[in-house]
C-alpha positions as CSV (number, residue, x, y, z in Angstrom):
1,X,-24.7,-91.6,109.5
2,X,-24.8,-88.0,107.9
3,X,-21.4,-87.4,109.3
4,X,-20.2,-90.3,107.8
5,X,-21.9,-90.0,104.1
6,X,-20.0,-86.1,104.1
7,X,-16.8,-87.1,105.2
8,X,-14.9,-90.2,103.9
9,X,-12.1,-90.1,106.5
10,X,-14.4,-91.8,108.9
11,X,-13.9,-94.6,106.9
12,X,-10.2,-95.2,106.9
13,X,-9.1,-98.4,108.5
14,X,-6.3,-98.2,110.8
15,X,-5.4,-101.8,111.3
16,X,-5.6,-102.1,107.5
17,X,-3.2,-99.2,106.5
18,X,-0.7,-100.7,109.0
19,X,-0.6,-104.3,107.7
20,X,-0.6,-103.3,104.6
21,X,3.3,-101.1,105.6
22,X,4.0,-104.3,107.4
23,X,3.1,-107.0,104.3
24,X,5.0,-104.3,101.5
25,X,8.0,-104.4,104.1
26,X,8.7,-108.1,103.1
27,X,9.6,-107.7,99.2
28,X,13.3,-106.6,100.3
29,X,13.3,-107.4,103.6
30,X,16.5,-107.0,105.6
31,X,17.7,-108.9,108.6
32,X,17.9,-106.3,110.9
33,X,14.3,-105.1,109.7
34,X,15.3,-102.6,107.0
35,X,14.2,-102.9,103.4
36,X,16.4,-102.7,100.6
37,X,14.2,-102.4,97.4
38,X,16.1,-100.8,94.9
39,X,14.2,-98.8,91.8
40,X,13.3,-101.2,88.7
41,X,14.2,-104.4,90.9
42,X,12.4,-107.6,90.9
43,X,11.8,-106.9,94.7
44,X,9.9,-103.7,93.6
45,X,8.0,-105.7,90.9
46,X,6.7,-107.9,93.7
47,X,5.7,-104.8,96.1
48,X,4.4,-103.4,92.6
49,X,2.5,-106.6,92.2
50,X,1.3,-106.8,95.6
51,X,-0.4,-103.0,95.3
52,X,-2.0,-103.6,92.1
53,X,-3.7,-106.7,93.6
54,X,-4.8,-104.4,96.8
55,X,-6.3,-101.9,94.0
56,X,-8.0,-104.2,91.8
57,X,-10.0,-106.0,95.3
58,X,-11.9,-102.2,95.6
59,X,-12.2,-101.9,91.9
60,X,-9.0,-99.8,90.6
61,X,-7.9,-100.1,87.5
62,X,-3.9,-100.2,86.7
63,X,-2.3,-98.4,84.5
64,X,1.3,-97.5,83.6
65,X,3.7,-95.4,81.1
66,X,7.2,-95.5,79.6
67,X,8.6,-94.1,83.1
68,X,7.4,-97.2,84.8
69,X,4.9,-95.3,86.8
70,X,2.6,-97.2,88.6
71,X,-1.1,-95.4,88.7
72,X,-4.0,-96.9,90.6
73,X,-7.9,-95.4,88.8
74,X,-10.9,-94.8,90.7
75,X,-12.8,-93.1,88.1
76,X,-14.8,-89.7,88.7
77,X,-18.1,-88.5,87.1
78,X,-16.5,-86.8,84.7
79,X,-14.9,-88.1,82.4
80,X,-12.9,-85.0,80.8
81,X,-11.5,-83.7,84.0
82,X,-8.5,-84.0,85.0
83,X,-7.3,-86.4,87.4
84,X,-6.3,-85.7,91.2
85,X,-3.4,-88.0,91.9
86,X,-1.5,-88.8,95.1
87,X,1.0,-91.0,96.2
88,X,4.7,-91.3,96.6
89,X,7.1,-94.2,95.3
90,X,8.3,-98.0,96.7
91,X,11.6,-97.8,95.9
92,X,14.2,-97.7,98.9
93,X,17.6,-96.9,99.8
94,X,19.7,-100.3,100.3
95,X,19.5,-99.2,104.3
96,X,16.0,-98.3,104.1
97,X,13.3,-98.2,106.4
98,X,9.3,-99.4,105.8
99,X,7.8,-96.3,105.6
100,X,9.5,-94.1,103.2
101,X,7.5,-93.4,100.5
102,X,5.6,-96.4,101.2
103,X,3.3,-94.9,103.7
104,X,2.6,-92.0,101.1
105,X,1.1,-94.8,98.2
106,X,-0.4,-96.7,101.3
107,X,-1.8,-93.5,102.1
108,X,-3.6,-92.9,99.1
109,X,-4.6,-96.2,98.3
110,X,-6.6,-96.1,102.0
111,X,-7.8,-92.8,101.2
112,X,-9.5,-94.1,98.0
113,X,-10.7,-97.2,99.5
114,X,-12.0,-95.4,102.2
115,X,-13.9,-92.9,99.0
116,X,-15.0,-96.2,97.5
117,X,-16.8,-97.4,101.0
118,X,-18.7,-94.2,101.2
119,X,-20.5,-95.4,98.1
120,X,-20.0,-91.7,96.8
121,X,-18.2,-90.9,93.3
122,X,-15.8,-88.1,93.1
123,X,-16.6,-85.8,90.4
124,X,-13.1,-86.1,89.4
125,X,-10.9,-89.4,89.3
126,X,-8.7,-89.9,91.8
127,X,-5.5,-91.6,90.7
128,X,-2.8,-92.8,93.4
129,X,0.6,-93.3,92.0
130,X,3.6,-94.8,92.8
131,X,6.3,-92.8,91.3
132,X,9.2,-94.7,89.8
133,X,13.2,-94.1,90.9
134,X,12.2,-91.5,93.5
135,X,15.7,-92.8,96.0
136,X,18.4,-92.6,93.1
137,X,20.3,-94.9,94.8
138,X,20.4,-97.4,91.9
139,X,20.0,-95.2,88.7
140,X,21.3,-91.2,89.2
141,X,19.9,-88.8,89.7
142,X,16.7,-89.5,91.6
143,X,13.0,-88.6,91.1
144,X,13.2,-89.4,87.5
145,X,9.6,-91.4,87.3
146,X,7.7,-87.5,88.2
147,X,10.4,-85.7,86.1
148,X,9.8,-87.6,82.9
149,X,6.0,-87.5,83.6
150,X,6.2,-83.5,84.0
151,X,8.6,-82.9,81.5
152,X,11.7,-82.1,83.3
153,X,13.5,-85.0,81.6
154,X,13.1,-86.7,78.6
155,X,12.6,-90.7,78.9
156,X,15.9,-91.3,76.6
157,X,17.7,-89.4,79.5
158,X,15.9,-91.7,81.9
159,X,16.6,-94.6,80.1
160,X,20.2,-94.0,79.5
161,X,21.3,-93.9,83.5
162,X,23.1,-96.6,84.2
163,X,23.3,-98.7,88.0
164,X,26.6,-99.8,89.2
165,X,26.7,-103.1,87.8
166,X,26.6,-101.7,83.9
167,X,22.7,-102.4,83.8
168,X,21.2,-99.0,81.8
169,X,17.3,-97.9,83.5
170,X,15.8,-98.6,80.1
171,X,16.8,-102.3,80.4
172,X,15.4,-102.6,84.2
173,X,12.4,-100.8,82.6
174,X,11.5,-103.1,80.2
175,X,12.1,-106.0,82.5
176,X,9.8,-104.4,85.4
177,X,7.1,-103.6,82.5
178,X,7.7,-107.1,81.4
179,X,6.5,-109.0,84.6
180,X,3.2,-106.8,85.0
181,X,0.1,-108.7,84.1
182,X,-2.4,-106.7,82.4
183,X,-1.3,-103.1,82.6
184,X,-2.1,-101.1,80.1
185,X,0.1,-98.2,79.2
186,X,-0.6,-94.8,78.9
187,X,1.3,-91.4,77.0
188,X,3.0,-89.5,79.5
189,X,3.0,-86.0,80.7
190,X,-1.2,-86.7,81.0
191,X,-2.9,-83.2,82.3
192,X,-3.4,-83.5,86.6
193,X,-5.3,-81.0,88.3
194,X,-3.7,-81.5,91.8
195,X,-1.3,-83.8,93.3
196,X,-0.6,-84.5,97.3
197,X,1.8,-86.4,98.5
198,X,2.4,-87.8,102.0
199,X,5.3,-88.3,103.7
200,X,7.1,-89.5,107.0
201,X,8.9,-86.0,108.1
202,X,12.4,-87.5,107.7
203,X,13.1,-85.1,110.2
204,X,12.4,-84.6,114.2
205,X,10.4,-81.5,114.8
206,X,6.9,-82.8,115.0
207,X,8.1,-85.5,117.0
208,X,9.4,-82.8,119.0
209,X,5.9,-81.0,119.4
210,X,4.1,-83.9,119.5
211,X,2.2,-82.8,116.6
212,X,0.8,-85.5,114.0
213,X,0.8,-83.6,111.0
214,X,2.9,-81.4,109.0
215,X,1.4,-79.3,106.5
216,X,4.4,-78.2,104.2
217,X,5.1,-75.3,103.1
218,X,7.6,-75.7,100.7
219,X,11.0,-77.9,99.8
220,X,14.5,-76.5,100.3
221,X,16.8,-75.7,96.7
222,X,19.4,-78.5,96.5
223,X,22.8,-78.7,94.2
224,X,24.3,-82.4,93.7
225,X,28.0,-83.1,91.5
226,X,30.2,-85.8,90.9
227,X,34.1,-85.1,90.5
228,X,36.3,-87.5,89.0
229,X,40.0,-86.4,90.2
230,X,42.6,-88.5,88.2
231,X,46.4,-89.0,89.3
232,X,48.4,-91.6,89.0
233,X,48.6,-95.4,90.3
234,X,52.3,-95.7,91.8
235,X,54.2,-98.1,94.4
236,X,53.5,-97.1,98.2
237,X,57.4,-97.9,99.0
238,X,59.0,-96.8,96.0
239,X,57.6,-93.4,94.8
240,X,58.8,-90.5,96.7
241,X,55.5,-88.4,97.7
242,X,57.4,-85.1,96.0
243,X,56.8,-87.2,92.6
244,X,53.7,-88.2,93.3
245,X,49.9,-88.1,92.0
246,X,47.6,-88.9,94.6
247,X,43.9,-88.6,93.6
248,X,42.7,-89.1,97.3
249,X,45.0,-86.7,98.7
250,X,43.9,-84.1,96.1
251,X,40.1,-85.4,96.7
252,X,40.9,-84.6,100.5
253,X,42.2,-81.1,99.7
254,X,39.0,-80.1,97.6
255,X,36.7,-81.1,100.3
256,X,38.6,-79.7,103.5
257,X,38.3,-76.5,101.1
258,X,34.5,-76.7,100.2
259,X,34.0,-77.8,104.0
260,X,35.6,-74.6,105.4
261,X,33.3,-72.6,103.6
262,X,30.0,-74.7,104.5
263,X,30.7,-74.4,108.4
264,X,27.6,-71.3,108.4
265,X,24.8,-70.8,108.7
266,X,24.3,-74.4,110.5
267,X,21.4,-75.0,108.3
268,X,23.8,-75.3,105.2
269,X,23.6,-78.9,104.1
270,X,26.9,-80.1,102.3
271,X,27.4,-83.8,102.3
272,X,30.1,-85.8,100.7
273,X,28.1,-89.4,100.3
274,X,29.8,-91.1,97.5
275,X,33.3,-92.5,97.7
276,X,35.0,-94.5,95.3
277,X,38.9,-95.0,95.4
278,X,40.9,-96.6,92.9
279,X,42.8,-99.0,92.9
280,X,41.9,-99.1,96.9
281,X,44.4,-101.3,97.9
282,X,46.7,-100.9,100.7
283,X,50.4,-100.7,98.9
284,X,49.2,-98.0,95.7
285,X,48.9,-94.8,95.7
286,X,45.4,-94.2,94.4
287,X,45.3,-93.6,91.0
288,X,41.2,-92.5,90.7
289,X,38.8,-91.0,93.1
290,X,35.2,-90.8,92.6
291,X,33.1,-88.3,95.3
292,X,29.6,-86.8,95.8
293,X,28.6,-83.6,96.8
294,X,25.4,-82.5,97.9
295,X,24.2,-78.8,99.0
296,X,20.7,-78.0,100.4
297,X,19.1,-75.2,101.9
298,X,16.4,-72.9,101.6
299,X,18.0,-70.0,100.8
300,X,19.0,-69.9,97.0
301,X,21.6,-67.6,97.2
302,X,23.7,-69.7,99.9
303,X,23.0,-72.2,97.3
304,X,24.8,-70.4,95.1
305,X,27.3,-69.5,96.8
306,X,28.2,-72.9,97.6
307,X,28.2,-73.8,93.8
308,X,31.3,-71.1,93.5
309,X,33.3,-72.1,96.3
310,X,32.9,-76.0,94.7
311,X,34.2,-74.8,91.5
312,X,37.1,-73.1,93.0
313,X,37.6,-75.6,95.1
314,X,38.2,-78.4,92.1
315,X,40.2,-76.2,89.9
316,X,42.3,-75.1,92.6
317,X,43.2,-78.1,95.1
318,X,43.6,-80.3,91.9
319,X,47.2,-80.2,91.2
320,X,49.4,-82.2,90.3
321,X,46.4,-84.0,89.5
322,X,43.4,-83.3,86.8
323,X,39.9,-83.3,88.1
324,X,36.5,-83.3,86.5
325,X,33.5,-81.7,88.1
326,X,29.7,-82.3,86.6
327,X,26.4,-81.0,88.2
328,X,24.3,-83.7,88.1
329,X,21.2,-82.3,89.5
330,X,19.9,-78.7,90.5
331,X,16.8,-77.6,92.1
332,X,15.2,-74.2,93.1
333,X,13.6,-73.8,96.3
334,X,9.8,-74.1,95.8
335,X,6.6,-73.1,98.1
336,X,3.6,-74.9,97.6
337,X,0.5,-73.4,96.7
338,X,-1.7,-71.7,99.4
339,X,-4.9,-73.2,98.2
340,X,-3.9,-76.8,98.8
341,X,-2.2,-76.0,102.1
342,X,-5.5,-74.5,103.3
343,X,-7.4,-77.5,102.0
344,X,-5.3,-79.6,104.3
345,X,-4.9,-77.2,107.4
346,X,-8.7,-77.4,107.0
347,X,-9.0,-80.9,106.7
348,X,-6.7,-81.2,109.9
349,X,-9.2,-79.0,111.9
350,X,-12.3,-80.1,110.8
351,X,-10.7,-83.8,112.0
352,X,-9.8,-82.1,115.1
353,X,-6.4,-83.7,114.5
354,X,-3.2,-80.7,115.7
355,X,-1.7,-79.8,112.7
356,X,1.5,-77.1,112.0
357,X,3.0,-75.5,108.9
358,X,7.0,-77.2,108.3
359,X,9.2,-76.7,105.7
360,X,10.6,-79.9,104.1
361,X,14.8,-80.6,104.1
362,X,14.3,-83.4,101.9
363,X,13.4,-82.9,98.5
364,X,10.0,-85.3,96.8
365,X,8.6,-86.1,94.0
366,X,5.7,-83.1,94.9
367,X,8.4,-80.6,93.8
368,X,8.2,-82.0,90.4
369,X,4.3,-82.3,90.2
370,X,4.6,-78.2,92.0
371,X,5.6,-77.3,88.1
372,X,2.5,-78.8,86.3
373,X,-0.6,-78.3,88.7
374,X,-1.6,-77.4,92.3
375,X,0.9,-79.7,94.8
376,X,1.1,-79.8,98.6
377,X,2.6,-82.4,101.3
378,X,1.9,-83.7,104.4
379,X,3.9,-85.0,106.9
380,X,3.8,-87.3,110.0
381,X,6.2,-87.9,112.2
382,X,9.1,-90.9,112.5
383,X,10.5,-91.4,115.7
384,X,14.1,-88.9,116.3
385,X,13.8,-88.1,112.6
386,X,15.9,-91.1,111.8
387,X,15.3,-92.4,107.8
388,X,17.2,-94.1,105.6
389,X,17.8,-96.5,107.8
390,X,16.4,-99.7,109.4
391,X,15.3,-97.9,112.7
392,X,13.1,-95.7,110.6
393,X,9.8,-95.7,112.3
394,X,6.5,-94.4,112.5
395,X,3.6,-95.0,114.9
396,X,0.4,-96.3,113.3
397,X,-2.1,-94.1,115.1
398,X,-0.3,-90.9,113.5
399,X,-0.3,-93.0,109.8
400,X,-3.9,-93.1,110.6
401,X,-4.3,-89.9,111.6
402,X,-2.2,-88.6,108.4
403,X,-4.4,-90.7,106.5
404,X,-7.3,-89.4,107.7
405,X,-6.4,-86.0,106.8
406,X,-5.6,-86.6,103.2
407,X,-8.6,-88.7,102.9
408,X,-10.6,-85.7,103.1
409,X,-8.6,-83.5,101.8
410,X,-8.7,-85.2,98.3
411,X,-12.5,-85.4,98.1
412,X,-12.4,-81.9,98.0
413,X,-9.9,-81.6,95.6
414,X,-11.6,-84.2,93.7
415,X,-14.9,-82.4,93.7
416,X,-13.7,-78.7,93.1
417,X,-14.8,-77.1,90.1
């Protein structure tokens, strides 16, 4: 019983943490057994619903801010201190899987439940929170829920993105915020003395190992752009290709460029996901062309260097067309902090559960919280790193096992000094 009283993990419940993934994996479900729950959607009001009912059973109280940020309270002894929050977001790519930043929220939620059965109180509260428009795949760029709580954008800026269908963020905000019951809301940018958030890897290396926990170390530097090239619409049959302006072709040309230069190192990331052709039909010569670029990797300098061979690349490869290039989003690389990796490498061995250090390709809303107070990450594996997608899965006994490890880990953050 002693064992039990110190260490709240024993309490975690892994049947419940799984039905819990299973039941949030409903409010978008796919037929082919993908979620697509896009930020601010009435899909993600139900899932929001459906968490705040879980919270309220074990005595959480809900709260949110102008973001939309969903935070769940279990409130410490002390009521000055700041809070320790965890958690990760609901929102999903329109090919998403269940467990992306779902398991992180469902995570927390256990771990606090699990705090709550103990019959002990934390000397600080412990907060988990569901981080609003982590995916970006509705409103651009992403992660703007933890960048307007830290600071790193102002809500107007939040509120101004728009989705593809004209609707602005601060619309689907107010709506969302609408169709909670009883949620009060708070100021942003509240102080936070820690924050950890857990993850499924999104990658294949502990998989590899066979290792169920990643203790992170730190999150690659990332570069994102949009470039508008503009030519001119003419007739496919009729318009010699001398006298032509052909967005696409000049589109083509910029990337083969940028391409050429991204072949090294291997773990250069440059990805060209956004597409958009206009008029797109088969007898005009396209008169518009939208693209995406993205560059990661840990290095800043290669980073960098990327971001002049992109700006050569527009200016030169746009004739006899005219081209636009913006930087949408940029990103430093970032290492956690060494005390709240050792808190969870310690948690991991006192569990007996294998644990190893890994760097994180993806980028999270932890590398916005890493600015304002002591952040870490952990990760479990997804079976052959596969995300985004509806394969995207993860075995329940390393959820547990992942849970188990941040349960403990956020008692002792919750009790430091």
């Amino acid at each position: 019983m002693e064992r039990d009283f110190l260490r709240p993990s024993s309490l975690v419940d892994a049947d419940r943490l799984w039905n819990r993934h299973l039941t949030l994996a409903q409010f978008g479900a796919r037929d082919d057994g993908g979620v697509d729950r896009p930020a601010l959607s009435p899909q993600e009001s139900e899932a929001r619903a459906q968490l705040i009912a879980w919270a309220r059973q074990i005595g959480l109280r809900a709260y949110t801010d102008e973001a939309a940020n969903l935070f769940l309270r279990l409130d410490g002894s002390d009521r000055d201190a700041a809070p320790v929050l965890s958690g990760s977001h609901i929102d999903s790519q329109p090919t998403g899987g269940k467990f992306d930043g779902v398991f992180g929220v469902l995570a927390a939620l256990e771990a606090v439940e699990a705090i709550v059965a103990s019959g002990r109180t934390p000397r600080r509260a412990i907060e988990v929170v569901a981080w609003m428009n982590e995916e970006g795949s509705r409103f651009s760029p992403g992660m703007a829920g933890s960048q307007a709580y830290t600071g790193g954008r102002t809500v107007d800026a939040v509120r101004a993105a728009t989705d593809a269908d004209g609707v602005t963020a601060g619309e689907a905000i107010d709506q969302l915020l609408s169709r909670d019951h009883d949620v009060p809301l708070r100021p942003l940018g509240r102080p936070v003395a820690a924050f950890i958030e857990a993850h499924i890897e999104q990658g294949p290396l502990l998989e590899r190992q066979g290792i169920p926990v990643g203790i992170v170390s730190g999150i690659q530097g990332t570069r994102r752009y949009r470039v508008h090239v503009r030519g001119e619409a003419a007739h496919a049959g009729t318009s010699n290709r001398s006298e032509r302006k052909d967005a696409l072709l000049a589109a083509v040309r910029m990337i083969s460029a940028i391409d050429a230069e991204a072949r090294q190192p291997d773990d250069l990331k440059v990805t060209f996901g956004l597409f958009s052709v206009t008029p797109n039909a088969p007898s005009v010569v396209p008169e518009e062309v939208l693209f995406s670029i993205d560059v990661r990797h840990p290095d800043d300098a290669e980073v960098e260097r990327l971001d002049a061979v992109i700006r050569a690349a527009v200016e030169r490869e746009q004739s006899p067309c005219t081209a636009s290039l913006e930087q949408i989003a940029h990103a430093a690389s970032i290492v956690f902090r060494a005390e709240v990796r050792d808190i969870l490498r310690d948690a991991a061995q006192t569990l007996g559960i294998p644990a190893t250090d890994i760097y994180s390709a993806a980028g999270h809303d932890a590398r916005q919280l890493h600015y304002v107070c002591a952040t870490g990450m952990l990760f479990v594996p997804c079976r052959d790193g596969i995300s985004h997608n509806p394969k995207e899965w993860a075995e329940p006994a390393d959820l547990f096992k992942g849970t188990q490890v941040l349960t403990d880990a956020l008692w002792q953050l919750a009790n430091a000094p």
